[in-house]
ROFITI-519638 format. One line per 10 residues: number of its first residue (from 1); their letters; for each residue x, z, y of C-alpha. Coordinates in pm, 1 decimal. Each point is the difference from the previous one (the first is absolute). Layout:
<atoms>
NUM	A	X/Z/Y ~ ...
</atoms>
This chain:
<atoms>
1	XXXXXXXXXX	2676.0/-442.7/3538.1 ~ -243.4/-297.8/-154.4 ~ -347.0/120.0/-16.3 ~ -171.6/-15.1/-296.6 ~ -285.1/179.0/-191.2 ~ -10.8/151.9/-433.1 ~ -14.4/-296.4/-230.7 ~ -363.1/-47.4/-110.2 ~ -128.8/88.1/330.2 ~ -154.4/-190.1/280.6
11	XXXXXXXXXX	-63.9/-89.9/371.1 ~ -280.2/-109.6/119.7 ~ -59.2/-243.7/285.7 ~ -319.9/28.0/240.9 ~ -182.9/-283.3/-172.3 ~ 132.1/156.9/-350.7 ~ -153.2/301.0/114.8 ~ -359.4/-148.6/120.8 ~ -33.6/-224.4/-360.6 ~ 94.8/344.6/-178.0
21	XXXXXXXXXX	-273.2/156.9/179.9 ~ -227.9/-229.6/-53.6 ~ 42.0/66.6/-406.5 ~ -6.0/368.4/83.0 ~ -319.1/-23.4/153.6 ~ -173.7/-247.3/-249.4 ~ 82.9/257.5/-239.5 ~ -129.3/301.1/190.5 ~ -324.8/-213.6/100.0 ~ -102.3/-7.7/-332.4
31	XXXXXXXXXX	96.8/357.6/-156.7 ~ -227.4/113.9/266.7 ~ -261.1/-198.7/-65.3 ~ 37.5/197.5/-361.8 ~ -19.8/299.0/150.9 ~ 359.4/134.7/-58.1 ~ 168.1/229.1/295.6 ~ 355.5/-0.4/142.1 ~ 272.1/223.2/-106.9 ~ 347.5/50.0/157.1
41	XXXXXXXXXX	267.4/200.1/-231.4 ~ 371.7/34.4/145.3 ~ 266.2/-245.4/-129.3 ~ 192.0/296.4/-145.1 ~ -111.2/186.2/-294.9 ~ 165.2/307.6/-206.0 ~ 180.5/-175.5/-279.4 ~ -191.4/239.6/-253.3 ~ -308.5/-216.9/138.5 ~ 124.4/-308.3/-74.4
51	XXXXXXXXXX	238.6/59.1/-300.4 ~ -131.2/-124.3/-356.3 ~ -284.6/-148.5/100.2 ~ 86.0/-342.0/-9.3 ~ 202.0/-7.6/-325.2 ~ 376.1/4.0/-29.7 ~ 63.7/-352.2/160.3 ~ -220.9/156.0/300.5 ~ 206.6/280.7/31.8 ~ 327.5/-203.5/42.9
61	XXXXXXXXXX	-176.5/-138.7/272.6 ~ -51.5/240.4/229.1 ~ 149.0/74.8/283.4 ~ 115.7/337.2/56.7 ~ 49.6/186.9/374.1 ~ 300.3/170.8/57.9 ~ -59.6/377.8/135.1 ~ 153.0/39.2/339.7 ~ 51.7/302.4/211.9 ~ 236.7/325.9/-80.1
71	XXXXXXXXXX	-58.8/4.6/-362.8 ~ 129.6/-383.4/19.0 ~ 287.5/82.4/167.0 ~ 134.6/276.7/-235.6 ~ -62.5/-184.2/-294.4 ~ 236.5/-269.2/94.3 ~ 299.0/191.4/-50.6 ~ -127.0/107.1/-345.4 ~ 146.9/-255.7/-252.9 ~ -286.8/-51.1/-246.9
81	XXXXXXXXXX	-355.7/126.6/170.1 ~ -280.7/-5.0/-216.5 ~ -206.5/-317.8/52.0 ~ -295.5/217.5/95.0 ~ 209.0/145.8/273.3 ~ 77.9/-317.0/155.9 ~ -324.9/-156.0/-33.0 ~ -404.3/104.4/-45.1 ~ -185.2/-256.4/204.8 ~ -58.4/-409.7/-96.6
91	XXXXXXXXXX	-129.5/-280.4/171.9 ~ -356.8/-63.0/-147.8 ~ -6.4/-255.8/-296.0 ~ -350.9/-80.0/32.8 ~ -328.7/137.3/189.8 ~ -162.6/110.8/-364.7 ~ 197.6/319.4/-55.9 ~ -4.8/145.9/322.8 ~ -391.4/-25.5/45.7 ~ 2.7/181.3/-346.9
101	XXXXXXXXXX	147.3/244.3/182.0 ~ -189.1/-27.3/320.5 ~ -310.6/45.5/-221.0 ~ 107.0/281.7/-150.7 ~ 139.5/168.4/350.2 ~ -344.0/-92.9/157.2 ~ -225.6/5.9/-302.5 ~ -241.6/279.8/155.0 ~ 7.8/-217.4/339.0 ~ -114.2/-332.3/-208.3
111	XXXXXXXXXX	-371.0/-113.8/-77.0 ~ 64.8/-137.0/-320.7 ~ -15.9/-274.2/-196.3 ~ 249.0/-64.0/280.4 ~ 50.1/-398.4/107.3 ~ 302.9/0.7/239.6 ~ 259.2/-264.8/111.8 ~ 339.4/36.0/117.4 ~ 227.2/-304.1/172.3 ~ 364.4/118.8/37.7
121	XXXXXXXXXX	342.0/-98.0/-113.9 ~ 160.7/137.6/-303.4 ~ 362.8/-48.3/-125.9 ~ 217.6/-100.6/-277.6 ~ 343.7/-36.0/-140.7 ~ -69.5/-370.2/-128.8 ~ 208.6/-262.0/-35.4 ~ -108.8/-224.7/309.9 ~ -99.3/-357.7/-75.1 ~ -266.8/-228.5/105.1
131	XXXXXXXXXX	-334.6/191.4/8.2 ~ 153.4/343.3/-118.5 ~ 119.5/217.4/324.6 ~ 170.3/363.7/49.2 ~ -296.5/59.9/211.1 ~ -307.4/-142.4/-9.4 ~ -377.9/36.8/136.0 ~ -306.9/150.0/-271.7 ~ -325.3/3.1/67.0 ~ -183.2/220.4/-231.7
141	XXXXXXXXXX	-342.8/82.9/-88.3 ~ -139.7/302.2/-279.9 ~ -287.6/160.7/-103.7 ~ 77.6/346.4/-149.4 ~ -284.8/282.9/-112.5 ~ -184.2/-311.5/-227.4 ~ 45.8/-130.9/-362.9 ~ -254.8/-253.5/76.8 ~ 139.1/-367.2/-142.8 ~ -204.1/-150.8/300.7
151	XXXXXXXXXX	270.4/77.4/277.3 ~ 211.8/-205.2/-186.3 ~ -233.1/-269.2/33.4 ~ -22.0/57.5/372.9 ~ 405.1/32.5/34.7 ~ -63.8/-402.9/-149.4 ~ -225.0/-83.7/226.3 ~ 240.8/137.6/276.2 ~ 267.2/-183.2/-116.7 ~ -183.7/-346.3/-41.2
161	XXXXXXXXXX	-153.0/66.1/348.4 ~ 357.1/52.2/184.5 ~ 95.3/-303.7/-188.9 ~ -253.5/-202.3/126.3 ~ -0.2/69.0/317.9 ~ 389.7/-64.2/-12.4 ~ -125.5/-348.7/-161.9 ~ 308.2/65.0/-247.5 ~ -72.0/-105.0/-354.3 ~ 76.7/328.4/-227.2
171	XXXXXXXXXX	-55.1/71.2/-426.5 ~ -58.9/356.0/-72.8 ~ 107.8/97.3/-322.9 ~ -150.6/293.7/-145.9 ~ 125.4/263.7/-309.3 ~ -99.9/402.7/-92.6 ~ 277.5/213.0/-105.6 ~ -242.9/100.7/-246.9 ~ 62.2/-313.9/-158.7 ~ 391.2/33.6/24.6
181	XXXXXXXXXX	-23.9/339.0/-137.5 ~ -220.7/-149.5/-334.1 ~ 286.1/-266.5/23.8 ~ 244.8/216.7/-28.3 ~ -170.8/205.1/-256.9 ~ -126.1/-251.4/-242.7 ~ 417.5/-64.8/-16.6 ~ 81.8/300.7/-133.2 ~ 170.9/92.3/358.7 ~ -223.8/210.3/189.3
191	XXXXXXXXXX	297.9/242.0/120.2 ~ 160.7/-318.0/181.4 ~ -301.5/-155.9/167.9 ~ 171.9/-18.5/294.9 ~ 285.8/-167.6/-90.8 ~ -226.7/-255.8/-120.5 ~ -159.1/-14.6/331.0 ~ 298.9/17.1/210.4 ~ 153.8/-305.9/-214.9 ~ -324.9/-212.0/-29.4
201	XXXXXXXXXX	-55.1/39.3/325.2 ~ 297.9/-197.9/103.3 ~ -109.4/-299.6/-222.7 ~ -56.7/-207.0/282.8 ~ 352.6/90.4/174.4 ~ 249.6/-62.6/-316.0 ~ -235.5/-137.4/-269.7 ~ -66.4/78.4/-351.2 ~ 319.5/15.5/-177.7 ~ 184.5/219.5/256.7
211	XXXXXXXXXX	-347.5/209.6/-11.6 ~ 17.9/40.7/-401.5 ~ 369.5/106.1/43.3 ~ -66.2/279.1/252.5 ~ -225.7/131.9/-242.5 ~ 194.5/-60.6/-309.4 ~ 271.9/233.6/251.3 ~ -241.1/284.4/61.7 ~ -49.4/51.4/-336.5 ~ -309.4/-212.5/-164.0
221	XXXXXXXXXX	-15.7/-145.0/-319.2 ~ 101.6/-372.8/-76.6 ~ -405.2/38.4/-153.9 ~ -110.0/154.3/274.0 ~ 154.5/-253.0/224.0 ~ -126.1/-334.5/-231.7 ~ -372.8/184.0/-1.7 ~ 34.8/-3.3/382.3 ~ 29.1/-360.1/22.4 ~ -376.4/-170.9/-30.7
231	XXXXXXXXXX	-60.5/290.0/200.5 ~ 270.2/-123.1/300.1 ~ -102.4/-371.9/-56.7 ~ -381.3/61.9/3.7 ~ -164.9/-313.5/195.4 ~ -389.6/-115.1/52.3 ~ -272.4/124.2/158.0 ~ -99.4/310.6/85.6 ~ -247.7/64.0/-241.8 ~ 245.7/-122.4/-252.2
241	XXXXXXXXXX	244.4/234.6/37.3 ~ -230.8/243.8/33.5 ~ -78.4/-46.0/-378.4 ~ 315.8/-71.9/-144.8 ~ 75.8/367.7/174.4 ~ -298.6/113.5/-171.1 ~ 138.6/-103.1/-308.0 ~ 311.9/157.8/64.8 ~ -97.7/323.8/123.5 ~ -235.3/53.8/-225.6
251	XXXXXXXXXX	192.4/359.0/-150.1 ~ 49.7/108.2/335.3 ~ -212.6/207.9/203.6 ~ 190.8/4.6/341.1 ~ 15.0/-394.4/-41.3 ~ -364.1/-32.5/-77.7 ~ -40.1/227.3/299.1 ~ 176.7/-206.9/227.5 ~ -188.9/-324.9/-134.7 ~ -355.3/164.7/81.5
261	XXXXXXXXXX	140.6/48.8/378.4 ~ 153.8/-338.3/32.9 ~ -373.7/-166.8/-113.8 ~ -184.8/234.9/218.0 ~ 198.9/-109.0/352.9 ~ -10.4/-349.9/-159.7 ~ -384.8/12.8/-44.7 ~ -93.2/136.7/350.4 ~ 208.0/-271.5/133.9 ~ -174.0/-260.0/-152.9
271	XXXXXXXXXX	-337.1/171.8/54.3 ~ 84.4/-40.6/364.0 ~ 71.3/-352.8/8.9 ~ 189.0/-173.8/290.4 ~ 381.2/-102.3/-23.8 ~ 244.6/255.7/-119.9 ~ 289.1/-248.0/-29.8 ~ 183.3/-33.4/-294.3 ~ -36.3/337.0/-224.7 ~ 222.9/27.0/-259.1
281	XXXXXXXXXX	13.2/238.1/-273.7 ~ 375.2/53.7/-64.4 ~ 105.5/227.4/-276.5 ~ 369.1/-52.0/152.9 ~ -76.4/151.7/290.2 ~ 94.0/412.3/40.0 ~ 169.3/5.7/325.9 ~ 251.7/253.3/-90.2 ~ -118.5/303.6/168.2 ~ -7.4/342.8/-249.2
291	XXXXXXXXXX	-325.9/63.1/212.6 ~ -289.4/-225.3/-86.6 ~ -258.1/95.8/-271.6 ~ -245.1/-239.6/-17.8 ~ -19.6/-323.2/206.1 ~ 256.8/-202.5/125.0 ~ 10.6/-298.4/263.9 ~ 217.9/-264.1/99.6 ~ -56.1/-252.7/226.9 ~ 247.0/-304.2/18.0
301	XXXXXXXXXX	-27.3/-332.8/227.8 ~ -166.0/-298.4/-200.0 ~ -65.0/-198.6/342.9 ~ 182.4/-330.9/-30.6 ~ 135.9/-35.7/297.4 ~ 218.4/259.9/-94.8 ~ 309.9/87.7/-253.8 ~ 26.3/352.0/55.0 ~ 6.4/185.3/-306.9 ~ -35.6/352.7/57.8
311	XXXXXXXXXX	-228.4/292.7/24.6 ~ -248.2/9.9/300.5 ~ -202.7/287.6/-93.3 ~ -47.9/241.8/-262.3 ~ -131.4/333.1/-101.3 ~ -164.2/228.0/-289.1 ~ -192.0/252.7/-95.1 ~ 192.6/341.8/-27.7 ~ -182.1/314.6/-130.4 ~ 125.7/349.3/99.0
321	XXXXXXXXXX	318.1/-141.3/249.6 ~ -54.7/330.5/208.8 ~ -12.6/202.8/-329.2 ~ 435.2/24.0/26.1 ~ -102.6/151.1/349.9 ~ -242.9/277.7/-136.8 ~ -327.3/-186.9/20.9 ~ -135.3/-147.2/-321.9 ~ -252.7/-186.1/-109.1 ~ -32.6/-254.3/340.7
331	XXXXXXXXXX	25.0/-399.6/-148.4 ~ 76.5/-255.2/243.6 ~ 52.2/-354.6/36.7 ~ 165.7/-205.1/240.7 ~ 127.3/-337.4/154.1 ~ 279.1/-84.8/215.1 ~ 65.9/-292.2/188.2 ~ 338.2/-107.2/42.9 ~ -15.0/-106.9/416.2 ~ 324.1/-185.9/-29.4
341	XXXXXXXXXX	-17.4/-193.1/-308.7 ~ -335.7/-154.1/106.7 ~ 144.9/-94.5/370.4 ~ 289.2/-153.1/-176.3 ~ -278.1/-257.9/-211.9 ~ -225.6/-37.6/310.2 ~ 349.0/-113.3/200.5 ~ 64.3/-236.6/-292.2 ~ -333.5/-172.5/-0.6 ~ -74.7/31.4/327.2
351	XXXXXXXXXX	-275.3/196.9/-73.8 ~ -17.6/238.2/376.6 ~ -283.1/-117.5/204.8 ~ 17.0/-46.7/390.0 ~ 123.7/320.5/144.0 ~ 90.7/-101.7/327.7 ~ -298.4/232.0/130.9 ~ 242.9/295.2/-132.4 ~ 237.9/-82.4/279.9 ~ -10.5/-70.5/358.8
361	XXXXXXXXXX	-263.5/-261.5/121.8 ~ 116.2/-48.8/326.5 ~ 250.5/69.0/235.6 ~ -10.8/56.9/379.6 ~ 275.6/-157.2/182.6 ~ 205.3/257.3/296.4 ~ -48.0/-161.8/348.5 ~ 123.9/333.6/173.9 ~ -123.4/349.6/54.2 ~ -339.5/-58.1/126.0
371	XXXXXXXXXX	-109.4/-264.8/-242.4 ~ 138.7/170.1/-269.6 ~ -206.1/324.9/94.7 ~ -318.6/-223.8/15.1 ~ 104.0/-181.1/-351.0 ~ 1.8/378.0/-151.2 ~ -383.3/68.9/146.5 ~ -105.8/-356.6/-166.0 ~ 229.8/75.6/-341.7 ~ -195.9/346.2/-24.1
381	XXXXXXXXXX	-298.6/-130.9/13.7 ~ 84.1/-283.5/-333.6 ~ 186.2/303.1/-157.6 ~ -340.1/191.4/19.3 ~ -194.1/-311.6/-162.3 ~ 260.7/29.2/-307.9 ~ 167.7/-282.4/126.7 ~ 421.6/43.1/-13.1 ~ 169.9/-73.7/339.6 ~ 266.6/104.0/183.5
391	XXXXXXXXXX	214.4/-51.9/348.4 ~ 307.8/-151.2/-5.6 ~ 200.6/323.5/143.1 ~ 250.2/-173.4/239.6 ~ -3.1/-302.5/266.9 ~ 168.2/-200.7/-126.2 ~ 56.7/-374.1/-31.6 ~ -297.2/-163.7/-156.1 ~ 190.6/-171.6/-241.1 ~ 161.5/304.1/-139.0
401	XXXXXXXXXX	-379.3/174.6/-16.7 ~ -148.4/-326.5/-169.2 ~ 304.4/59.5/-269.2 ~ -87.3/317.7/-35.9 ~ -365.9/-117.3/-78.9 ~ 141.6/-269.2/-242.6 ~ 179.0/275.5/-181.3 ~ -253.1/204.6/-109.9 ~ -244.5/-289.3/-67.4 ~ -259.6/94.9/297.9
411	XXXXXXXXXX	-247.3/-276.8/45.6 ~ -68.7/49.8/327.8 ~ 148.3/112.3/333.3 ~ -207.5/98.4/315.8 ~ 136.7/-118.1/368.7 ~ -126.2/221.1/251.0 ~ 134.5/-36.4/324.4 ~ -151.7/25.9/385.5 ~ -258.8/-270.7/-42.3 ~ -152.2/144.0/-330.6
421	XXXXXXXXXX	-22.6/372.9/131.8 ~ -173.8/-188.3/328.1 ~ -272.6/-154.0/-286.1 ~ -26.7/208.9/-208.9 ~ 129.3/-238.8/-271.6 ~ 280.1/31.9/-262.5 ~ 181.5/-352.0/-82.2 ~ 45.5/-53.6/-357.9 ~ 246.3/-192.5/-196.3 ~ -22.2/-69.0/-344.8
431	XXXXXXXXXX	390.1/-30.6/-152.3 ~ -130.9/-239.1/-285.7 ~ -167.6/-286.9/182.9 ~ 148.2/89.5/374.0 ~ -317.6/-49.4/94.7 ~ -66.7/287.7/375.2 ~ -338.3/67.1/98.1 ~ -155.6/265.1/280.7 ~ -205.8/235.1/-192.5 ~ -216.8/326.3/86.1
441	XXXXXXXXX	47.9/352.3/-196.2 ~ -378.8/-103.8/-225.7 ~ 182.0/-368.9/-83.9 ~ 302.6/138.8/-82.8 ~ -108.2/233.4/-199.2 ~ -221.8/-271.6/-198.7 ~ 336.8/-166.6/-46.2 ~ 204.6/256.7/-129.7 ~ -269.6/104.3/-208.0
</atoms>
């Protein structure tokens, strides 16, 4: 049999593995720093905790677990089981919807407002192509228990600080389903507001004119559709779109709602000064979820080293997400980091920093038995100083351990033979230059350092 793995699925190698980490843990770094806790949820969920949540496109992604066991077993000689016999468990199609129901499960466990984060893989049933997997990394961060607009200033400022420490040049577009909503009403088609937001939210995928068909399919008006349009093509500054919206929205209370929230995050913001990158209000923007109430973030690569195209992060405010699970009245809002979209850019630009620390430093070459049991006294002492090492595990020929060495891109190997157990000294050879020197445990150390 060839071996092979699911289409849209990947291995990683050991270096793969230490740059993934290395986004992983620039990410955790700074949701700590603002103050948010971990959270682990299993990778299967019932399917009534993840059905219609994420709209009817959503729901054709999911993938569904097949029960096993006795029941299994009988039902395959029934000709046509009911689907809820063969199946009640998914995959999870995003962290969101199963801390909803971790908060509700918990909620008399939680100190709330609640800030927690949550870095785990979640599936889908995607078409793979570049950038899009089957099953992919998200690292999430919410606040839940607080309507206060100012944590989704600091979900921002989270987002521009993961960003610069990644030095990866980003544009965060910003929206309020409040806004869609007035959109949607000021049409005349407040019953199909998302349809509108499902199609318009694809603008940047298939463009306008296959956007105004969908619509014209589901149902809208041709007027509806030709009132959308300045809407769809809005351009200029912030502040200008601001007041053509204004303008617009004018007879609509949700929309002027939405507008009000949108200036306040905008205003604290500015108040605060520093770099924020590019914000963008961007009345296209509605990221397709049925869950989001309020605000809604997208964050795309602008850096131009780069041509990649798609979503790196995104999020929303949601209010009462744990109310389909019995507990109402909790708003929320969240960010997620998509892990392997951004290591995909920083591979393209050439954007990872030096990580050969992450790895082994040095490598002590096998003499024999007795040297090698010596080598492991000296390599526990540079493994307690946080310094990677390791022992070549057989004798054998020094070319084949210097390969070995070569391989995994260790800088340095350690000879330690008769002589240097006599001394007390470990020769040192640095792989780069060739260049051997006698060293004590304090200068090596300073070395490796």
């Amino acid at each position: 049999m060839k071996p092979s793995i699911p289409k849209g699925t990947r291995d990683f190698s050991p270096e793969e593995m230490i740059r993934r980490n290395y986004i992983f843990e620039v990410i955790r770094n700074v949701y700590q720093r603002y103050g948010f806790l971990e959270i682990e949820t299993p990778a299967m969920e019932n399917l009534s905790t993840l059905e219609g949540k994420y709209g009817e496109e959503g729901d054709k992604l999911l993938y569904r677990v097949l029960n096993s066991g006795p029941v299994m077993d009988s039902l395959r000689s029934v000709a046509d089981p009911k689907v809820s016999d063969l199946t009640e468990k998914g995959l999870r199609y995003d962290l969101t919807v199963p801390f909803a129901r971790y908060v509700v499960m918990h909620q008399h466990e939680l100190n709330f407002p609640f800030k927690r984060y949550q870095i785990q893989p979640v599936w889908r049933a995607d078409r793979p192509q570049k950038g899009r997997y089957r099953e992919f990394y998200q690292c999430d961060a919410d606040v839940i228990g607080s309507d206060s607009l100012l944590n989704e200033v600091e979900l921002i400022r989270v987002i521009q600080d993961v960003f610069s420490t990644l030095k990866l040049g980003v544009s965060i577009k910003l929206n309020n389903r409040k806004i869609l909503s007035g959109i949607a009403e000021i049409l005349g088609a407040s019953n199909q507001i998302i349809d509108i937001t499902v199609a318009i939210d694809k603008l940047d995928k298939i463009g306008i004119d296959k956007v105004n068909d969908e619509l014209l399919a589901k149902g809208l008006s041709e007027s509806a559709v030709h009132r959308l349009q300045p809407i769809i093509k809005m351009s200029g500054s912030n502040g200008t779109k601001l007041e053509l919206l204004d303008q617009l929205l004018a007879e609509s209370e949700i929309g002027r709602k939405g507008l009000q929230e949108m200036r306040l995050v905008l205003s604290v913001l500015e108040q605060l000064g520093g770099s924020w990158g590019s914000l963008e209000v961007d009345v296209t923007l509605a990221r397709g979820l049925n869950y989001y109430t309020g605000t809604i973030i997208e964050v795309k690569v602008s850096d131009s080293r780069s041509n990649f195209t798609s979503s790196v992060c995104g999020g929303g405010r949601y209010d009462d997400l744990t109310g389909i699970f019995g507990l109402t009245g909790m708003s929320g809002v969240g960010i997620s980091f998509g892990a392997d979209r951004i290591y995909d850019v920083l591979e393209e630009v050439k954007g990872f920093p030096d990580l050969s620390n992450a790895a082994t430093r040095i490598l002590f070459v096998n003499f024999g038995h007795d040297e090698a049991v010596h080598c492991l006294g000296l390599i526990t002492k540079l493994r307690n100083d946080g310094i990677n090492a390791e022992l070549y595990p057989d004798a054998a020929k020094m070319k084949k351990q210097i390969a070995y060495a070569d391989a995994k891109k260790i800088p340095y190997i350690a000879l330690v033979g008769t002589d240097e157990i006599k001394t007390g000294q470990i020769a040192v050879k640095d792989l780069a230059t060739g260049e051997q020197s006698k060293l004590t445990m304090d200068e090596l150390l300073h070395v490796l350092r």
